[in-house]
C-alpha positions as CSV (number, residue, x, y, z in Angstrom):
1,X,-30.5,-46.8,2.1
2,X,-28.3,-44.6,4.0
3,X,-24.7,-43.9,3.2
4,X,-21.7,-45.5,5.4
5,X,-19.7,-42.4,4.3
6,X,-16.0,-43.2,5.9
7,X,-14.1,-40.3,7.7
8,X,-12.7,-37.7,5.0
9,X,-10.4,-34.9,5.0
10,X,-8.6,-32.6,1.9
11,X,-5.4,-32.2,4.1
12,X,-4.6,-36.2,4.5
13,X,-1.2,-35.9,3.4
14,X,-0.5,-33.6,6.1
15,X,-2.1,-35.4,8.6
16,X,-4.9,-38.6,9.5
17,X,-8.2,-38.9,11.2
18,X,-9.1,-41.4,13.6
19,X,-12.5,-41.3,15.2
20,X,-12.3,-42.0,18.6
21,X,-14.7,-44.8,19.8
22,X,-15.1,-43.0,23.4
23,X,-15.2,-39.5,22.4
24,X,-17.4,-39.8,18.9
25,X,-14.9,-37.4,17.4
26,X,-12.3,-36.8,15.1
27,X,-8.6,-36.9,16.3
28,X,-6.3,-35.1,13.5
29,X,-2.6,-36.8,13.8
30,X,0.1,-34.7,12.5
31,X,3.5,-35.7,11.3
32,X,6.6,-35.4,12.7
33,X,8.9,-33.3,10.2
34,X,12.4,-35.7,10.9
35,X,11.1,-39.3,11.4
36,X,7.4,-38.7,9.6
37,X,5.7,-40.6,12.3
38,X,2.0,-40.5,12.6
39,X,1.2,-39.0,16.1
40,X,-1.4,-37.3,18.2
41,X,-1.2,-33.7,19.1
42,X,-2.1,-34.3,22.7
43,X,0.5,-37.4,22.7
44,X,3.2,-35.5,21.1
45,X,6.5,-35.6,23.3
46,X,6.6,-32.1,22.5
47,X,6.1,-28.7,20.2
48,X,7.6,-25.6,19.0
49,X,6.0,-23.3,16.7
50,X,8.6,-22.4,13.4
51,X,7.7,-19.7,10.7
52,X,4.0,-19.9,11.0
53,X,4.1,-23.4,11.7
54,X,3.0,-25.8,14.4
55,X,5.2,-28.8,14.7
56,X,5.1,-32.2,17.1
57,X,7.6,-34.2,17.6
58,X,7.4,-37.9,18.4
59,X,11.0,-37.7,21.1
60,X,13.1,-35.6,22.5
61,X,16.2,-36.7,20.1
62,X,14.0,-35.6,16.7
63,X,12.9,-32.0,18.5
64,X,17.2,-31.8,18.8
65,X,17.6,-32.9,15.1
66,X,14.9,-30.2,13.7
67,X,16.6,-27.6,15.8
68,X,20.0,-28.3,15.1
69,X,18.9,-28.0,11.1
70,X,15.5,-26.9,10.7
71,X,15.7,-25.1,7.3
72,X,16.9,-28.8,6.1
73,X,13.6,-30.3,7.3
74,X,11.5,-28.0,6.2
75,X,12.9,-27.8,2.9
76,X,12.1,-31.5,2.4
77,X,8.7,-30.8,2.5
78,X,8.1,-27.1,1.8
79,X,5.4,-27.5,-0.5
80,X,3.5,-29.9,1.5
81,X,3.4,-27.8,4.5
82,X,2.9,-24.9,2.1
83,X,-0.2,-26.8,0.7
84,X,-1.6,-27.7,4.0
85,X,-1.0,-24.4,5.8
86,X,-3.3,-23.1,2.7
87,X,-6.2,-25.4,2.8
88,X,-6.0,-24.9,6.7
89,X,-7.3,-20.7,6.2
90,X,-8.3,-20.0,3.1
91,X,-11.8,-19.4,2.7
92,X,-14.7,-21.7,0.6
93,X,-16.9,-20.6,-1.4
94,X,-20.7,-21.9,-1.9
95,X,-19.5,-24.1,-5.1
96,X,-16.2,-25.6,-3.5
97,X,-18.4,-26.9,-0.7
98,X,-20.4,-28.9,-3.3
99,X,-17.1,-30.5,-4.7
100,X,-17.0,-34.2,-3.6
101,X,-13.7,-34.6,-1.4
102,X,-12.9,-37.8,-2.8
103,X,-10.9,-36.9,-5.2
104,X,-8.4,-35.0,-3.2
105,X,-8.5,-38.5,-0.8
106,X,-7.7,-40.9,-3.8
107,X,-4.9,-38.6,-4.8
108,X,-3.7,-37.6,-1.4
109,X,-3.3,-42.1,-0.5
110,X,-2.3,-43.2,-4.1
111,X,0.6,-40.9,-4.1
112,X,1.8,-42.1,-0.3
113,X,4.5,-44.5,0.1
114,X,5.2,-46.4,2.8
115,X,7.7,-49.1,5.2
116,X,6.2,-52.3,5.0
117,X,8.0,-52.4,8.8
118,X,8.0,-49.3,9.4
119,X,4.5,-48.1,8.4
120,X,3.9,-44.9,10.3
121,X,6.4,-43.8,8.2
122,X,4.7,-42.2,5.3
123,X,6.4,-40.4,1.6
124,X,5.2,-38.8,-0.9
125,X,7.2,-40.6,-3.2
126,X,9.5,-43.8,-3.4
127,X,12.1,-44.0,-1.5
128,X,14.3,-45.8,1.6
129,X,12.6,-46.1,4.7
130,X,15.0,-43.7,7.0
131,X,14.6,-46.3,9.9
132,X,15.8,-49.7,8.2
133,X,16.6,-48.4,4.9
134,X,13.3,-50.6,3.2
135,X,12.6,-49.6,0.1
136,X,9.1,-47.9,0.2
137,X,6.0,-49.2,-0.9
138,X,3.0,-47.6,-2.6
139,X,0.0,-47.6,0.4
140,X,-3.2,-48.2,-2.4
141,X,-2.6,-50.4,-5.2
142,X,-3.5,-49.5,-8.8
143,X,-4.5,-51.8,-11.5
144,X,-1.6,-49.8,-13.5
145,X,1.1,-50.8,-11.3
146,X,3.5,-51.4,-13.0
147,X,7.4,-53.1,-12.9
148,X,9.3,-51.4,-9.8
149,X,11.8,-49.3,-10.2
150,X,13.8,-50.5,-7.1
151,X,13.3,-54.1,-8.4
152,X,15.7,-53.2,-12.0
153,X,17.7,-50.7,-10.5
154,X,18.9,-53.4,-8.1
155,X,19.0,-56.2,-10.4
156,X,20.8,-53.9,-12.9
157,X,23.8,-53.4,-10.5
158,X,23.7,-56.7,-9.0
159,X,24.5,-58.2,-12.6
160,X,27.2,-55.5,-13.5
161,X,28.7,-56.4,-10.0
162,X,28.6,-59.9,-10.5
163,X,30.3,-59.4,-13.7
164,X,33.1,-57.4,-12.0
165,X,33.1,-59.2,-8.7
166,X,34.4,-62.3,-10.0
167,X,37.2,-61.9,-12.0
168,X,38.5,-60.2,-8.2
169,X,37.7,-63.4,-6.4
170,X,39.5,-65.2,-9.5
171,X,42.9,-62.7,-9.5
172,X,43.1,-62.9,-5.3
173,X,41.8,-66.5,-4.4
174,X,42.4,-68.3,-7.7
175,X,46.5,-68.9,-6.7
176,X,45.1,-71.3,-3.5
177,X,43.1,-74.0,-6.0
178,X,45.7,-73.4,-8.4
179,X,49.1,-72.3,-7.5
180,X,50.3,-72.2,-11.8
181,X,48.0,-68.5,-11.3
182,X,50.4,-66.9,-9.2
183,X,52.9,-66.8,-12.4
184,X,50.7,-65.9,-15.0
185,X,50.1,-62.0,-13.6
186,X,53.2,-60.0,-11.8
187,X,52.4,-59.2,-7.7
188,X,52.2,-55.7,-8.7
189,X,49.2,-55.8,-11.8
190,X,47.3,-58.3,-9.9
191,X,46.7,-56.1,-7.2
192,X,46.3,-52.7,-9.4
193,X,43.5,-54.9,-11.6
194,X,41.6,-55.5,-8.6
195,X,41.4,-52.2,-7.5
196,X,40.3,-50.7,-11.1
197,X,37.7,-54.5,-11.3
198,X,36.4,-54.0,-8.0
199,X,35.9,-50.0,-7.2
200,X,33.0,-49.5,-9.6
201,X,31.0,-52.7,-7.4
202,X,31.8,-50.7,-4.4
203,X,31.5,-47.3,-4.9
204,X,28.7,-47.6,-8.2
205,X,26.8,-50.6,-7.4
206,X,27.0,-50.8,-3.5
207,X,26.1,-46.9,-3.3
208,X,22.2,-47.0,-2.2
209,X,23.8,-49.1,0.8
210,X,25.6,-45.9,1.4
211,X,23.5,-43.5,1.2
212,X,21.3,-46.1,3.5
213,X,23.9,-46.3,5.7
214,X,24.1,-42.1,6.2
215,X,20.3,-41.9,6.6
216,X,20.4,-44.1,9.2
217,X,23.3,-42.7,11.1
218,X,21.9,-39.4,10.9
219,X,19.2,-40.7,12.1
220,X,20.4,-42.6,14.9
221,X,18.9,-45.7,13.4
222,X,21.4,-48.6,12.8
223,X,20.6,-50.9,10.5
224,X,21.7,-53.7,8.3
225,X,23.4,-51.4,6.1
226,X,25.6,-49.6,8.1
227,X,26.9,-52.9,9.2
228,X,27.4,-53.4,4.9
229,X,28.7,-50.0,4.5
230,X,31.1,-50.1,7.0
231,X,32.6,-53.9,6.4
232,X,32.5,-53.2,3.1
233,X,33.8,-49.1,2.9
234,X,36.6,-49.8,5.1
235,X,37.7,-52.9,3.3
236,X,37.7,-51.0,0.1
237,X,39.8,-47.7,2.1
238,X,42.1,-49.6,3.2
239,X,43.3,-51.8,-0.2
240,X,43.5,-49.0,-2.0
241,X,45.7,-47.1,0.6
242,X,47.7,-50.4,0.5
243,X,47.9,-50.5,-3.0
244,X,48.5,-46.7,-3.5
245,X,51.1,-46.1,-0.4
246,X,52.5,-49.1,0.3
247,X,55.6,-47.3,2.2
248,X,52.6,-46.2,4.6
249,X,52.6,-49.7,5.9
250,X,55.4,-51.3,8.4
251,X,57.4,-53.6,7.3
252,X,55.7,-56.6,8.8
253,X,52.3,-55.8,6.9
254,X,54.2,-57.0,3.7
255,X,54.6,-60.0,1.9
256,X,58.1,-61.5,0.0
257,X,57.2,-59.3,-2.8
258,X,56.9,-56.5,-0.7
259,X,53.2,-55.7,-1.2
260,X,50.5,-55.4,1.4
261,X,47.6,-57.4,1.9
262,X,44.8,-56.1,0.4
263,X,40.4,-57.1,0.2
264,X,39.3,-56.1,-2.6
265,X,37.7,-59.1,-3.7
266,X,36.0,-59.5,0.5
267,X,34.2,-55.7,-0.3
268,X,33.4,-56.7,-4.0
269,X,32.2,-60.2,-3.2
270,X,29.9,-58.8,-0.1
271,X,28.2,-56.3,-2.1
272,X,27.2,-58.6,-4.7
273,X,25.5,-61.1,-1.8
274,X,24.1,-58.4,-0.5
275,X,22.8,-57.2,-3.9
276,X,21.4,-60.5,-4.5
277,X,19.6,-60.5,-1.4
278,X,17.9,-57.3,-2.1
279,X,16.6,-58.9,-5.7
280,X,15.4,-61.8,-4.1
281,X,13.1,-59.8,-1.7
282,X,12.1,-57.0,-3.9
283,X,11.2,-59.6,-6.3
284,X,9.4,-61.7,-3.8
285,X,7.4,-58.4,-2.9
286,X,6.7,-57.9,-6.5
287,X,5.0,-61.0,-6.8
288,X,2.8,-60.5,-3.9
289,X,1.7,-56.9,-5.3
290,X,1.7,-58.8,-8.6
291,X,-1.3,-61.2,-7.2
292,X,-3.4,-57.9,-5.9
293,X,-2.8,-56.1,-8.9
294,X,-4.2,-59.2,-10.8
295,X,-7.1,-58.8,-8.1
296,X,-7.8,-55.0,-9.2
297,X,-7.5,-56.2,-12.6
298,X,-11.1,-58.3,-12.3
299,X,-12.7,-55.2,-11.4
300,X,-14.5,-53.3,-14.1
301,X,-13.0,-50.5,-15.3
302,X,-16.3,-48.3,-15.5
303,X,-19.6,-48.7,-14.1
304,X,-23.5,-47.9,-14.7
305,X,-24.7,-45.0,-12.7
306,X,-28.2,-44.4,-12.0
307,X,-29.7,-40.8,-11.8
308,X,-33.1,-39.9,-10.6
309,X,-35.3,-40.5,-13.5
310,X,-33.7,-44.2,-14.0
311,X,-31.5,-43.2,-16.8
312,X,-28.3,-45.4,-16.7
313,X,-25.0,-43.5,-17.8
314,X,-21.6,-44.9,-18.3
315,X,-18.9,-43.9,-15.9
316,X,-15.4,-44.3,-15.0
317,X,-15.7,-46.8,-12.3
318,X,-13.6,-44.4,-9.7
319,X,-15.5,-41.2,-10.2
320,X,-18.3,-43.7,-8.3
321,X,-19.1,-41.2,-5.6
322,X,-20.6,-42.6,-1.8
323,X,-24.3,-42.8,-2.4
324,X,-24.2,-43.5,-6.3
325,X,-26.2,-46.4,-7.3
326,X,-25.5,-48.6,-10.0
327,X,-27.2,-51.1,-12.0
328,X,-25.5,-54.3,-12.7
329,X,-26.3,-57.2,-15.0
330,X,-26.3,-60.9,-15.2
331,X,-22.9,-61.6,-15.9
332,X,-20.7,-58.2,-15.2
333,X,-19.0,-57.7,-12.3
334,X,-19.2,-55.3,-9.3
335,X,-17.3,-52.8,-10.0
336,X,-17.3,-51.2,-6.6
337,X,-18.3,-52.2,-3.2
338,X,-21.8,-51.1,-2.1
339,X,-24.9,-52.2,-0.5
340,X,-27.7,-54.1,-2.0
341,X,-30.6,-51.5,-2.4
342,X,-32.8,-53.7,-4.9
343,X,-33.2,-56.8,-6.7
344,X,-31.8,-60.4,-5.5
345,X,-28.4,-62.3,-7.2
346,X,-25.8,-64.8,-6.4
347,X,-22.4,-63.3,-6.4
348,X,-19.2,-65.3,-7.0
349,X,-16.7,-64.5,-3.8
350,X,-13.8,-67.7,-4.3
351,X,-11.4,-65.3,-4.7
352,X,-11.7,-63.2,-2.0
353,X,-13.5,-65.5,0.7
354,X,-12.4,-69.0,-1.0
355,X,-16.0,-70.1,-0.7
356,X,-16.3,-72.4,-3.9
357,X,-20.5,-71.6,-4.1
358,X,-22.5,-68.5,-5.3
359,X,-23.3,-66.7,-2.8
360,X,-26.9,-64.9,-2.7
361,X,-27.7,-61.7,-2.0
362,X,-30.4,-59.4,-1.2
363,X,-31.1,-56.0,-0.1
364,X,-29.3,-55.0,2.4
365,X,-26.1,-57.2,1.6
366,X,-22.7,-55.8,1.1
367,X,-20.9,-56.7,-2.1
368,X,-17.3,-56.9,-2.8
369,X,-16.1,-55.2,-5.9
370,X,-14.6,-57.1,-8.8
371,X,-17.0,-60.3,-8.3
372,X,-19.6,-61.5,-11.3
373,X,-22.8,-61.6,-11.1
374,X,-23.8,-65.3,-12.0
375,X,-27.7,-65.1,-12.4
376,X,-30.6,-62.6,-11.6
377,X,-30.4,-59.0,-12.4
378,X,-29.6,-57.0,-9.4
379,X,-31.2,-54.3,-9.9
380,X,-29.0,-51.5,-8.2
381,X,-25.7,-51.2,-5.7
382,X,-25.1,-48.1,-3.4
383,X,-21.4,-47.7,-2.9
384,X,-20.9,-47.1,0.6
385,X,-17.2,-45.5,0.8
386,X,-14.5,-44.0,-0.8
387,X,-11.2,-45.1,-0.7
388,X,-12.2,-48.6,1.5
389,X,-12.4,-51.3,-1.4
390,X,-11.8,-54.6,-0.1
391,X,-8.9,-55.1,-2.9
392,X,-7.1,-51.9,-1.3
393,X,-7.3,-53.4,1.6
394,X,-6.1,-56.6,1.2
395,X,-3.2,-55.0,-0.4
396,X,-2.6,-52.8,2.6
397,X,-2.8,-56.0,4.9
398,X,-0.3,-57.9,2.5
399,X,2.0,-55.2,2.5
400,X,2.5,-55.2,6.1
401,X,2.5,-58.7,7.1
402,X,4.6,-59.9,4.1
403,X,8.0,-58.9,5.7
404,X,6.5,-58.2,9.4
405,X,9.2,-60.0,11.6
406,X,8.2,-61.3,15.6
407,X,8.9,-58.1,18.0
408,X,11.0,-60.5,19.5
409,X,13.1,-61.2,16.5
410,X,13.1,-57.1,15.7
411,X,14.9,-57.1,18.9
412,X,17.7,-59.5,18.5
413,X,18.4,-58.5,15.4
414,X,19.0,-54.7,17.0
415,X,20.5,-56.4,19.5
416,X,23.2,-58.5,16.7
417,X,23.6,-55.5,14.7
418,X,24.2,-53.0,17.7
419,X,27.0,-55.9,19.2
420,X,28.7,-56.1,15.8
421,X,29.3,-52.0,15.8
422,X,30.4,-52.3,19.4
């Protein structure tokens, strides 16, 4: 049976392949260095070559942003391009060639993150995605993924900012349902405790929707957050310049105790919604990459390869290389997809098809890894790709079209935020 090896290349955190249907060959994108779209060479809106290096850019306004700082961009990924630039002209040698690339594919897309809106935008890490601020999401799903990180950081500061945020709302709103407040803490203090209750929810706890807030304006993205940080940053400047310098003020910006109007308890009470939001979707997220990770879980863990002479050895079941073929048993499950090459079974596939029968199988048949083998030995399975498991995939496709808005909807929603700013 022959091998439906997929497309593979040692530099794919540098840049993809895409085979071209018309052409019948492969079409390296490379990344542009300020927004880390995906692009073509030949589609690029332009290129300049910079210290040995030849770099596309996706529009005119990121080709001005590299210029203006181009040490700053490079920096950010000196080792990558480093890396690539290497593998690009060093020379192989006999045994090298003989190494299954593979490896360097499952490492280069398990360590990639990625914009569930945005998702030419690639990482090498987590992150915020530097067009609406997202945080990033791993692009292949392990059976070891564990809690995110985004998830309790978030949660962390929304609870300390709850716990600050309403004894704010208490001191400046509580007088209105109950007038007997107003006596119990002097003009003065009240407005002094606010500013020490709510500075750390602003400054400590809103701060990622800063630093959101600054990618994006550097990137001439606005988003979401810089509508946050702004309502909320200016709110905050301007009570504590009231509260600090009152003389600053006119006289009519002061009350009968001679104090000026301040919202603290507007930029504390803000951030916490906002804050809340952010749980409530990262933890909605979670439990969708909770259900695929649950999904990679029913997948064996190793498998039984086959050699020449019929001897069956135990392996890890992702050093299963294209070609391998493995014997499987009444009862285990697939732990890879393949191709039948011999023998006949009936496969359960509910939880990836929903049909409620076995369904049967001969040679020739593609399996899907993860599902058990009810009866019949089949007597071996050739894998027939790398990094293309129907599991991965389904988490790829969740990813995307679990927050994937209308086009129609991403435009008023630029169209709301950009009116706001105006």
């Amino acid at each position: 049976m022959k091998n439906n090896n997929a497309v593979q290349h040692n530099n794919q955190t540098a840049s993809e392949q895409t085979l071209s249907p018309d052409e019948g060959h492969v079409l390296h994108k490379v990344r542009d260095p300020v927004c880390g779209m995906a692009i073509l060479p030949d589609r690029a809106h332009s290129s300049i070559r910079y210290q040995d290096h030849q770099l596309y850019f996706c529009s005119a306004s990121c080709e001005s942003k590299f210029k203006a700082h181009p040490d700053r961009y490079l920096t950010e990924d000196a080792s990558e391009h480093s890396h690539h630039h290497h593998h690009d002209h060093h020379e192989v040698s006999p045994d090298q060639i003989k190494q299954p690339h593979h490896q360097a594919e499952k490492e280069n897309s398990e360590g990639v993150w990625t914009c569930p809106m945005h998702p030419e935008i690639r990482r090498s890490g987590p992150g915020s995605c530097p067009v609406c601020g997202m945080a990033l999401e791993p692009l292949v799903a392990t059976a070891s993924t564990g809690p995110s990180d985004e998830l309790h950081d978030m949660t962390r500061r929304f609870w300390l900012g709850l716990l600050l945020a309403f004894p704010v709302l208490v001191l400046e709103m509580g007088s209105h349902l109950f007038p007997d407040l107003r006596n119990t803490l002097p003009p003065q203090y009240n407005t002094w405790l606010q500013l020490l209750l709510a500075s750390p929810v602003v400054l400590w706890c809103g701060w990622p929707f800063f630093a959101r807030a600054g990618m994006s304006l550097r990137n001439r993205s606005l988003n979401m957050f810089t509508l946050v940080a702004m309502g909320t940053g200016v709110a905050w400047v301007y009570s504590v310049i009231a509260t600090v310098f009152p003389s600053w003020f006119p006289a009519s910006f002061r009350n009968m105790d001679g104090l000026v109007a301040v919202y603290f308890e507007a930029a504390a009470v803000i951030t916490v919604l906002v804050l809340l939001g952010q749980v409530l979707e990262l933890r909605a997220r979670e439990q969708t990459s909770g259900a695929i990770t649950a999904l990679l879980n029913l997948a064996p863990k190793t498998a039984r390869r086959l050699d020449h002479d019929g001897h069956e050895t135990d392996i890890n079941a992702e050093d299963v290389l294209p070609g391998d073929k493995l014997r499987i048993r009444p009862g285990e499950s697939i732990p890879v997809d393949g191709i039948v090459i011999e023998g006949k079974t009936t496969v359960d596939e509910s939880m990836v098809t929903g049909e409620s029968m076995p369904v049967t199988k001969t040679k020739d048949d593609p399996v899907i890894g993860g599902r058990l083998i009810r009866q019949v030995v089949l007597s071996s399975v050739q894998r027939k790709s790398v990094m293309k498991r129907c599991s991965h995939e389904l988490f790829r496709w969740s990813l995307m079209h679990s927050v994937r808005v209308p086009p129609s909807r991403e435009w008023l929603t630029a169209f709301q935020a950009g009116l706001f700013l105006w």
